[in-house]
Chimera marker file (.cmm) of the C-alpha trace (Angstrom):
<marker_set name="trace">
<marker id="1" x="0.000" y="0.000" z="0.000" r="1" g="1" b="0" radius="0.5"/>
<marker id="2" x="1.415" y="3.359" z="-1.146" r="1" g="1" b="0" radius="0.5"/>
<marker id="3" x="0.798" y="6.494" z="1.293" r="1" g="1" b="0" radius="0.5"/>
<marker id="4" x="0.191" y="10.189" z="-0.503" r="1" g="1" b="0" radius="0.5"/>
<marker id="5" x="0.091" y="13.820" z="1.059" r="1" g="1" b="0" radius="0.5"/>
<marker id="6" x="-1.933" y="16.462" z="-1.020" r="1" g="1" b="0" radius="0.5"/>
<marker id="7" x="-1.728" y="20.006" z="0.887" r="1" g="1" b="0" radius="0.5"/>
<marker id="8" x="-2.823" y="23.031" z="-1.421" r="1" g="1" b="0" radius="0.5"/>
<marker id="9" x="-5.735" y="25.300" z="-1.854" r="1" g="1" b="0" radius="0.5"/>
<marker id="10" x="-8.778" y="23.387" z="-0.107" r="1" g="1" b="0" radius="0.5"/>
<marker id="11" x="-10.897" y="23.431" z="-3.863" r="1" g="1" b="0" radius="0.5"/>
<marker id="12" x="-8.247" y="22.283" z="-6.076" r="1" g="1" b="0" radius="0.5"/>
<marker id="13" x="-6.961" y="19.638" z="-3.049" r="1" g="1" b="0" radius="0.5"/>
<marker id="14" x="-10.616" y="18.363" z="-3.302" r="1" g="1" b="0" radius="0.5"/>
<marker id="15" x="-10.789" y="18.375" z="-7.284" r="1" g="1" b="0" radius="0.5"/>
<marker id="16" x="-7.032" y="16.639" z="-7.672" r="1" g="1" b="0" radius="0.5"/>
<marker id="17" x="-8.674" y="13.604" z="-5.215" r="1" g="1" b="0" radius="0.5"/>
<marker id="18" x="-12.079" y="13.317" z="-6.615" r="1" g="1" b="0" radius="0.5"/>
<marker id="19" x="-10.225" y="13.213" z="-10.295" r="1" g="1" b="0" radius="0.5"/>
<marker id="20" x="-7.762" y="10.327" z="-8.656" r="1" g="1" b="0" radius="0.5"/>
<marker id="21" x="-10.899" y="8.429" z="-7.329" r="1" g="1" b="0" radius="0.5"/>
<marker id="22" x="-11.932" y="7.883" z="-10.322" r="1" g="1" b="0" radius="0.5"/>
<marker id="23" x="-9.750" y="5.905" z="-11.489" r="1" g="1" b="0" radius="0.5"/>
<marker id="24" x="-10.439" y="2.321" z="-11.802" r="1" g="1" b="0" radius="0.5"/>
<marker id="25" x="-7.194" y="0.925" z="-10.399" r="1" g="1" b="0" radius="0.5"/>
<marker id="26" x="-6.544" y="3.292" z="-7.573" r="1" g="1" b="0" radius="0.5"/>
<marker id="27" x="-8.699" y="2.894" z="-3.787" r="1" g="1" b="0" radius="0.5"/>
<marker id="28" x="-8.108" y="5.969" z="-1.809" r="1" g="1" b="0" radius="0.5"/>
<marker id="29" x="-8.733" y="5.527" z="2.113" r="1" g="1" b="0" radius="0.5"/>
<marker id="30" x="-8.725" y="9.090" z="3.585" r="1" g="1" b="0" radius="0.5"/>
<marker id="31" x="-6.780" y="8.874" z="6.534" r="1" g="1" b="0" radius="0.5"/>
<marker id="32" x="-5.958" y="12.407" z="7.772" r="1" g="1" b="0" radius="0.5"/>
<marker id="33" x="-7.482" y="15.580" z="7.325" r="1" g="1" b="0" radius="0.5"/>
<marker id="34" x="-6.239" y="18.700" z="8.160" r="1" g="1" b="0" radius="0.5"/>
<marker id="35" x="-7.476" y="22.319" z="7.569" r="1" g="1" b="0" radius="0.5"/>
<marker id="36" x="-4.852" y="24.826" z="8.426" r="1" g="1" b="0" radius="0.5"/>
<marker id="37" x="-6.733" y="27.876" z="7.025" r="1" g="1" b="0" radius="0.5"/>
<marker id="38" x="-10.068" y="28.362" z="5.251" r="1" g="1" b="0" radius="0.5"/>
<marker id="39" x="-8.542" y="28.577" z="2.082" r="1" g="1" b="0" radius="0.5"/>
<marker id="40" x="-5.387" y="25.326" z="2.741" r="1" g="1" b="0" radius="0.5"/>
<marker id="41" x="-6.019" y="21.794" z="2.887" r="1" g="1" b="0" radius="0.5"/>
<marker id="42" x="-3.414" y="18.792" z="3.869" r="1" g="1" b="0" radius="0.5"/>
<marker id="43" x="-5.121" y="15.302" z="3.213" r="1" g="1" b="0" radius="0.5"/>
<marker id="44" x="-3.203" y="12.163" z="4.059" r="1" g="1" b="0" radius="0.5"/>
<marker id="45" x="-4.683" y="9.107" z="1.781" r="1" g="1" b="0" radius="0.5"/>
<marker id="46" x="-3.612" y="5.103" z="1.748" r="1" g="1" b="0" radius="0.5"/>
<marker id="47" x="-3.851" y="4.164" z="-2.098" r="1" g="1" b="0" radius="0.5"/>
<marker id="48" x="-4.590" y="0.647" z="-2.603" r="1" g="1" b="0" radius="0.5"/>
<marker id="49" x="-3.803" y="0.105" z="-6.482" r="1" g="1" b="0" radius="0.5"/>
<marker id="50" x="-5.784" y="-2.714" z="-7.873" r="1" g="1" b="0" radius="0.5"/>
<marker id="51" x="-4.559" y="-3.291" z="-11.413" r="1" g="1" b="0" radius="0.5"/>
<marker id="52" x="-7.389" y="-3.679" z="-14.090" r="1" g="1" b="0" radius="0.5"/>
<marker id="53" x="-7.158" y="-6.865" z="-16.807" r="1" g="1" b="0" radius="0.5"/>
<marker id="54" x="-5.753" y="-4.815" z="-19.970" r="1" g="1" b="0" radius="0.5"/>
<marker id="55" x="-8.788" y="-6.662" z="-21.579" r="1" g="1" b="0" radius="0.5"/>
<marker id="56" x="-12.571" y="-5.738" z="-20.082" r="1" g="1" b="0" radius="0.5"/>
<marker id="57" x="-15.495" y="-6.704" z="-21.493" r="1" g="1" b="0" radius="0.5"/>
<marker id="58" x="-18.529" y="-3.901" z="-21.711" r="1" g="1" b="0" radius="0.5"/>
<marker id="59" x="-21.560" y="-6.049" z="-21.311" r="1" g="1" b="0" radius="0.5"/>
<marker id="60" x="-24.910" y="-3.700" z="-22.630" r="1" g="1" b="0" radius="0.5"/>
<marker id="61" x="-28.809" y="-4.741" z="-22.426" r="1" g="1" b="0" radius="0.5"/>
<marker id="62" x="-31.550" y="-3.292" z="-24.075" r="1" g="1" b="0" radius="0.5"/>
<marker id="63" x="-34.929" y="-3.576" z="-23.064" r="1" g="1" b="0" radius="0.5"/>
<marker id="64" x="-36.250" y="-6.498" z="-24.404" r="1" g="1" b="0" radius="0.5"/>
<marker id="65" x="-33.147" y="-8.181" z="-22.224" r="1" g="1" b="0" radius="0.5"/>
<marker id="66" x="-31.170" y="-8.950" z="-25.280" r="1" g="1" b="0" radius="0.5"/>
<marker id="67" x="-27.178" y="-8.389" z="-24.149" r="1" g="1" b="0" radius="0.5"/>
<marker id="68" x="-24.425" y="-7.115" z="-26.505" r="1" g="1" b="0" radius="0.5"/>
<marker id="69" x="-20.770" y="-7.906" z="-25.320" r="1" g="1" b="0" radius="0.5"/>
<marker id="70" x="-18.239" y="-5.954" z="-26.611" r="1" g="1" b="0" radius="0.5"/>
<marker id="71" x="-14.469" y="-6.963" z="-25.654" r="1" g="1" b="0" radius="0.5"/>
<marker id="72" x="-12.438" y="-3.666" z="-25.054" r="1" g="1" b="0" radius="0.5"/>
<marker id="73" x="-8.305" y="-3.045" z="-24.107" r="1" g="1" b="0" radius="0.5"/>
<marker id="74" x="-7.684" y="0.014" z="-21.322" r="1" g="1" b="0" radius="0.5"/>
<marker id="75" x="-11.255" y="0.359" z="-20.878" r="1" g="1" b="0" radius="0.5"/>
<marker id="76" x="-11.434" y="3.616" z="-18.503" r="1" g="1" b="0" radius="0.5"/>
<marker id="77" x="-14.834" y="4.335" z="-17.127" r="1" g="1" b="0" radius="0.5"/>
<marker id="78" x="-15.938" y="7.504" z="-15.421" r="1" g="1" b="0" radius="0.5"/>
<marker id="79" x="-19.379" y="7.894" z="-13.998" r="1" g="1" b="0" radius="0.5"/>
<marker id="80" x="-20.741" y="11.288" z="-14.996" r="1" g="1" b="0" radius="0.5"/>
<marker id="81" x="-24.021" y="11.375" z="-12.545" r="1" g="1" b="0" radius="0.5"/>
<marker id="82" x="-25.679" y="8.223" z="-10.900" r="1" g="1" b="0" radius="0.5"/>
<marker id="83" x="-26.375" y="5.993" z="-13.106" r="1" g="1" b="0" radius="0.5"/>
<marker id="84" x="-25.006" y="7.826" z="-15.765" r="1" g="1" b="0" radius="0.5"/>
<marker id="85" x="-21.403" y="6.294" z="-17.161" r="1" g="1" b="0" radius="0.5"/>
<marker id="86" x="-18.948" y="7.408" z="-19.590" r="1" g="1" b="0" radius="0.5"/>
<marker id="87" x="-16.889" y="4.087" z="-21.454" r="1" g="1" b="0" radius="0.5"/>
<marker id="88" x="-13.490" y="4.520" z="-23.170" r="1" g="1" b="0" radius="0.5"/>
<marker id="89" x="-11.106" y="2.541" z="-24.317" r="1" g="1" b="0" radius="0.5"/>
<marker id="90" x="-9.945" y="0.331" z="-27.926" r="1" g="1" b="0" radius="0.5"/>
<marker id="91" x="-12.262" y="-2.336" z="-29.680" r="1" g="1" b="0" radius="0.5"/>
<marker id="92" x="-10.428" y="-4.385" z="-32.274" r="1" g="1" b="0" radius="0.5"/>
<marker id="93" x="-11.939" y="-7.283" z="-34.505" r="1" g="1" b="0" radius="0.5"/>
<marker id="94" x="-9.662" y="-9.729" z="-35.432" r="1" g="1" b="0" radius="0.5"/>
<marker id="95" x="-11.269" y="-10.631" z="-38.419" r="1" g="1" b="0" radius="0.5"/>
<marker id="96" x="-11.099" y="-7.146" z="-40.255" r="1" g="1" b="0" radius="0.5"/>
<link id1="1" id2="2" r="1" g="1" b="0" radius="0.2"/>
<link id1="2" id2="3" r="1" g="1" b="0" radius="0.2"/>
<link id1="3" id2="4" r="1" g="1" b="0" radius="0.2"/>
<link id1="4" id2="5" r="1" g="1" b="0" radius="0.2"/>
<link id1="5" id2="6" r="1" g="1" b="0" radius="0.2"/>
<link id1="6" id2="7" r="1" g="1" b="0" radius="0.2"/>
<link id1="7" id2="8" r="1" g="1" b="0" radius="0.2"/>
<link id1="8" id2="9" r="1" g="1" b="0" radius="0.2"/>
<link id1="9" id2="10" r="1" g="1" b="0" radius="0.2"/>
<link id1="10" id2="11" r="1" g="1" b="0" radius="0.2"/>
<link id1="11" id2="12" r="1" g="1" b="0" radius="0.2"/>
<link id1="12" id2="13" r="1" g="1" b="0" radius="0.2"/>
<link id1="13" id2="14" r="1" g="1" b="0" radius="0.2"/>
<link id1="14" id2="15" r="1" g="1" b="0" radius="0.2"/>
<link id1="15" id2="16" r="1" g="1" b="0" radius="0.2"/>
<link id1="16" id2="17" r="1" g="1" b="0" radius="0.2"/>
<link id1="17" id2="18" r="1" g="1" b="0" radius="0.2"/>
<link id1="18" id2="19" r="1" g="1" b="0" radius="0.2"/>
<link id1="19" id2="20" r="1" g="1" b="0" radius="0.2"/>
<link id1="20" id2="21" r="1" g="1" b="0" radius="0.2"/>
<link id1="21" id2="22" r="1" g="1" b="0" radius="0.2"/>
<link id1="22" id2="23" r="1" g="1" b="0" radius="0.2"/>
<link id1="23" id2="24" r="1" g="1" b="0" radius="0.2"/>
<link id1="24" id2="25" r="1" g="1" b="0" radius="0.2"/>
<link id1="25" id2="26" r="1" g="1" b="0" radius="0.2"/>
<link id1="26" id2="27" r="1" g="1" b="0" radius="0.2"/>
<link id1="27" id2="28" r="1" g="1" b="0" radius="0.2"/>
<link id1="28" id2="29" r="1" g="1" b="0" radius="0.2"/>
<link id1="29" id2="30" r="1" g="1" b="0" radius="0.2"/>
<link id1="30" id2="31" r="1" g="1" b="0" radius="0.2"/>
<link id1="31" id2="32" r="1" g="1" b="0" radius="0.2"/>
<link id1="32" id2="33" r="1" g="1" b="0" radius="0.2"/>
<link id1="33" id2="34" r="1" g="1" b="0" radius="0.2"/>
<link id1="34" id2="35" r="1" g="1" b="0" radius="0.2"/>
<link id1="35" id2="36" r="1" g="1" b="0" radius="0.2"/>
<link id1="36" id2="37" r="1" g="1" b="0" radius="0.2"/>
<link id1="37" id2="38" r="1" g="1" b="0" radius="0.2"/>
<link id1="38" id2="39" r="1" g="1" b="0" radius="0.2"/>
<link id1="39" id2="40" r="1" g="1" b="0" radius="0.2"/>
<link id1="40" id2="41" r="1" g="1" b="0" radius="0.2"/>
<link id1="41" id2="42" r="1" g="1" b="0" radius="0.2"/>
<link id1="42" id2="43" r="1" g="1" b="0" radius="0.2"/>
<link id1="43" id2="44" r="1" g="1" b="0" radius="0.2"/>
<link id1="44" id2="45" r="1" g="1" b="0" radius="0.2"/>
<link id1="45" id2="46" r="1" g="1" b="0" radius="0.2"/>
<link id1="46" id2="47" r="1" g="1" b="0" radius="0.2"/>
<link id1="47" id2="48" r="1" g="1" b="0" radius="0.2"/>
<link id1="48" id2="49" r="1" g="1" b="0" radius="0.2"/>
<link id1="49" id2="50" r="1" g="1" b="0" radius="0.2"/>
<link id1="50" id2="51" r="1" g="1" b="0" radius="0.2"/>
<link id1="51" id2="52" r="1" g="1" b="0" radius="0.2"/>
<link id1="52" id2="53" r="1" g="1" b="0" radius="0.2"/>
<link id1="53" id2="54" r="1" g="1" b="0" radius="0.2"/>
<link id1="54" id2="55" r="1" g="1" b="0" radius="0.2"/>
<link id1="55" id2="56" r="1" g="1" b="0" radius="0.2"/>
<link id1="56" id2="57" r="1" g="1" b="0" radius="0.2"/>
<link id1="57" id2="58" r="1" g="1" b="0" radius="0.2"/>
<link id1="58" id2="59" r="1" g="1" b="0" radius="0.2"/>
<link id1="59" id2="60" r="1" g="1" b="0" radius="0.2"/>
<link id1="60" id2="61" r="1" g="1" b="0" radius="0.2"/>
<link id1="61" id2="62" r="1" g="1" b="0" radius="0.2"/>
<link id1="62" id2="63" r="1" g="1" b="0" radius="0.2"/>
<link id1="63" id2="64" r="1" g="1" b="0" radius="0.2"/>
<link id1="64" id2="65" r="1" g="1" b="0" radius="0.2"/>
<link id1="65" id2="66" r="1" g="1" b="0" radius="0.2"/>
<link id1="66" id2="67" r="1" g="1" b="0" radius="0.2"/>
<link id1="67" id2="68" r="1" g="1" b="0" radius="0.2"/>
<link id1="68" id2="69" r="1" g="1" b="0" radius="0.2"/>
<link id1="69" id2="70" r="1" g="1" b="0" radius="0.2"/>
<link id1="70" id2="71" r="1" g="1" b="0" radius="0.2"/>
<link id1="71" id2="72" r="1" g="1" b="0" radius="0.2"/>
<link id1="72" id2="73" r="1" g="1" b="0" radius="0.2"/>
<link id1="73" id2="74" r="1" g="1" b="0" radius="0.2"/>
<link id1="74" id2="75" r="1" g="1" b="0" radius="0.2"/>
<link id1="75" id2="76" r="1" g="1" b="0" radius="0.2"/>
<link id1="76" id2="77" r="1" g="1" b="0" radius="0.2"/>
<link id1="77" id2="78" r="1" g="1" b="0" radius="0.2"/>
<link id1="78" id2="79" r="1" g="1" b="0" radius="0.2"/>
<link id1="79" id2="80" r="1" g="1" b="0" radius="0.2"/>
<link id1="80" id2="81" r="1" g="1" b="0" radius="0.2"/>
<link id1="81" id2="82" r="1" g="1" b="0" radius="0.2"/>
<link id1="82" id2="83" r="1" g="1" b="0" radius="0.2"/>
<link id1="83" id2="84" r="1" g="1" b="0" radius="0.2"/>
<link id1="84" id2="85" r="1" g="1" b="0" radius="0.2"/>
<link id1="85" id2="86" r="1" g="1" b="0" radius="0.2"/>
<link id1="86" id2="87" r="1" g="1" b="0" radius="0.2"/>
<link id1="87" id2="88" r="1" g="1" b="0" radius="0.2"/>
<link id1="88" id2="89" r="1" g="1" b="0" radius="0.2"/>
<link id1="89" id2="90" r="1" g="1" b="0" radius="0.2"/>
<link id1="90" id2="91" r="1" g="1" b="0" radius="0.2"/>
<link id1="91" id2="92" r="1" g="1" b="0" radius="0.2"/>
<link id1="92" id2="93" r="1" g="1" b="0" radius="0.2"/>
<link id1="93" id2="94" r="1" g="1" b="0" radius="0.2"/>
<link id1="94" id2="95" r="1" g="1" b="0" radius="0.2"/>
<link id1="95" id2="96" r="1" g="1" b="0" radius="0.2"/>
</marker_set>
């Protein structure tokens, strides 16, 4: 397990570890918070890093309950709102 220290302005400190949360691989556990002025943050975080499979499969289903599987390499996925889920990464057929 890895150990980071982010200290900064409080809003970007908070951007730099919700952008770092979303990443697939990485767990943060928040371990210590400190505030030393309304406008400075210090957070101490325990990053677990979980490497992904370089090969994900994206697994979609329509209504009717029909499923589409689509095979994908560095799939990255970022979830916009809840529920709401935005997929990246490279397809490749190997018959084409």
């Amino acid at each position: 397990m890895l150990s980071i220290t982010v200290k900064g302005n409080a809003h970007k400190v908070n951007h730099f570890l919700y952008e770092l949360s979303q990443l697939m691989e990485l767990k943060l556990i928040p371990e210590e918070v400190e505030v030393t002025d309304a406008e400075e943050r210090e957070v101490t975080c325990d990053v677990q890093h979980q490497p992904a499979s370089k090969l994900s499969v994206v697994r979609l289903q329509d209504c009717s309950g029909c499923e589409i599987a689509i095979p994908m390499l560095d799939l990255v996925c970022a979830e916009l709102e809840d529920g709401k889920y935005v997929l990246t990464g490279r397809c490749y057929d190997l018959f084409s």
